[in-house]
C-alpha positions as a printed Julia matrix, in Angstrom:
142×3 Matrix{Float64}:
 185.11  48.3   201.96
 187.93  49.02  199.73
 187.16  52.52  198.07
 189.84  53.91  195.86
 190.14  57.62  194.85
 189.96  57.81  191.24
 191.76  60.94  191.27
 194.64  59.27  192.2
 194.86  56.39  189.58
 196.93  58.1   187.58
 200.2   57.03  188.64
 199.0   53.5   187.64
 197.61  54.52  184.16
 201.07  55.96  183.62
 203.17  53.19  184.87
 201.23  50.63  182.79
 201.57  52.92  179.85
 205.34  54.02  180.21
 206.18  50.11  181.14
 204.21  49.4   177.45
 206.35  51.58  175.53
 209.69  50.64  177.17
 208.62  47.05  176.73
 208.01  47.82  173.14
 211.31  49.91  172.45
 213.16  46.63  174.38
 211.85  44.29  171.54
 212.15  46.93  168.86
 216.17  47.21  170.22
 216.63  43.45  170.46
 215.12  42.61  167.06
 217.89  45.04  165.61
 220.64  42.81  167.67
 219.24  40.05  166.32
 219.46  41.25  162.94
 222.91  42.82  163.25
 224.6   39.41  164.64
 222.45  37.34  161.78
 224.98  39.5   159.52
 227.71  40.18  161.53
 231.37  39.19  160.86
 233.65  37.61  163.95
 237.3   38.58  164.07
 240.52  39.08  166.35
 241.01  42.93  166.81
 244.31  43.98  168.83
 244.48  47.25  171.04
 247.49  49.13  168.93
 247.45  52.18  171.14
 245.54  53.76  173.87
 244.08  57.24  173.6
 244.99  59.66  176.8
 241.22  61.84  177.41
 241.53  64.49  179.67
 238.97  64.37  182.06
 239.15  64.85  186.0
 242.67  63.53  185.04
 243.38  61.08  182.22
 241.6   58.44  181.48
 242.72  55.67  178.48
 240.52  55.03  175.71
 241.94  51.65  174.25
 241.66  51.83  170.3
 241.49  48.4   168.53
 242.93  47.24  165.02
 240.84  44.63  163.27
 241.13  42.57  159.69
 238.37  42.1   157.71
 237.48  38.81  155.27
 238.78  40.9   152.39
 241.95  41.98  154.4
 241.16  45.46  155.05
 242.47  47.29  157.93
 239.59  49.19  160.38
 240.53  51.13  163.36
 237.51  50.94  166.42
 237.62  53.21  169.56
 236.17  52.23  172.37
 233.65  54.11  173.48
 234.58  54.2   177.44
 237.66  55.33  179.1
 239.24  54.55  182.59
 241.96  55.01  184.65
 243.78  53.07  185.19
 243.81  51.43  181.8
 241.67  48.56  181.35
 243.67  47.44  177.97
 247.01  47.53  177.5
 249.1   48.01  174.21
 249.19  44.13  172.57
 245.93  42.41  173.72
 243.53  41.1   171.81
 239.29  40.81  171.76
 237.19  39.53  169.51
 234.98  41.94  168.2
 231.87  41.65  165.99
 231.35  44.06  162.46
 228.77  44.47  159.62
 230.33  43.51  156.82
 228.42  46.07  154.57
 230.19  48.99  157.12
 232.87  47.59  158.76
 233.35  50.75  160.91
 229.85  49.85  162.91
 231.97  47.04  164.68
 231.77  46.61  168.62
 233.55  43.8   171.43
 231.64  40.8   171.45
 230.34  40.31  174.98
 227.09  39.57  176.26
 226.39  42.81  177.84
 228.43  45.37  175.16
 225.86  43.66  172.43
 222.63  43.18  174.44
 222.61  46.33  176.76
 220.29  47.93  175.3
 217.55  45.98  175.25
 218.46  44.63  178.84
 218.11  48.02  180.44
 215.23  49.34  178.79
 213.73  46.2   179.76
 214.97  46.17  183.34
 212.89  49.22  183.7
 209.81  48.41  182.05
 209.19  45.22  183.89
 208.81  47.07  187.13
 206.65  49.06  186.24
 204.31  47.15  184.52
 204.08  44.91  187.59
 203.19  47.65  189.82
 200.8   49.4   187.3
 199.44  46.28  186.62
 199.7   44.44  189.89
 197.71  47.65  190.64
 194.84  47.27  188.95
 194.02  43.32  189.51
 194.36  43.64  192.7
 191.38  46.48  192.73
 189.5   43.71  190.56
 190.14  41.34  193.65
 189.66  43.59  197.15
 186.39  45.38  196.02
């Protein structure tokens, strides 16, 4: 009753596999959060200027001062810029750093430190439920 073309399984095959390696790369990206906030230092950075981009118009780039445990000085840019300004000259963030290399340091939000992993696995669920959901239900309808 329920005759499928296998010439056009493909498109499964490759969902199922792409989902796989997604899925894999959003553990893979997650264990290295994990491991980088097992490390990771906590401290108060405040925006001492903002950095004018020109780009369709300016956009500000907020660039953050932060003290380390030892009472070093680092300088971190932020890597996105808007218009208007999103920061302003004075405010302050907490922002996460490895102590080993202070200069990997990023804010420490949900999203800024788990993005990675969240998107890449935001796609691969999808399609592993289709690619999959594809092939039990051809174990089911035959």
């Amino acid at each position: 009753m329920f005759d499928i073309n296998r010439k056009n399984m493909w498109q499964y095959y490759l969902m199922v596999g792409l989902g796989l390696v997604l899925l894999f790369f959003a553990f893979l990206t997650f264990r290295n959060v994990l491991l980088f906030l097992k490390k990771a230092e906590k401290t108060t950075a405040t925006v001492i200027r903002l950095r004018i981009i020109e780009s369709d118009g300016e956009v500000y780039s907020p660039i953050f001062r932060f003290r380390t445990w030892d009472e070093n000085e680092y300088e971190y840019e932020l890597a996105e810029a808007s218009n208007p300004a999103s920061w302003s000259v004075g405010e302050t963030e907490t922002i996460i750093y490895d102590p080993a290399d202070p200069t990997k340091a990023q804010l420490y939000t949900y999203f800024r430190v788990f993005a990675w992993p969240l998107i890449l696995l935001s796609i691969a669920l999808p399609l592993l439920v289709v690619g999959l959901g594809f092939f039990i239900a051809e174990l089911y309808l035959k």
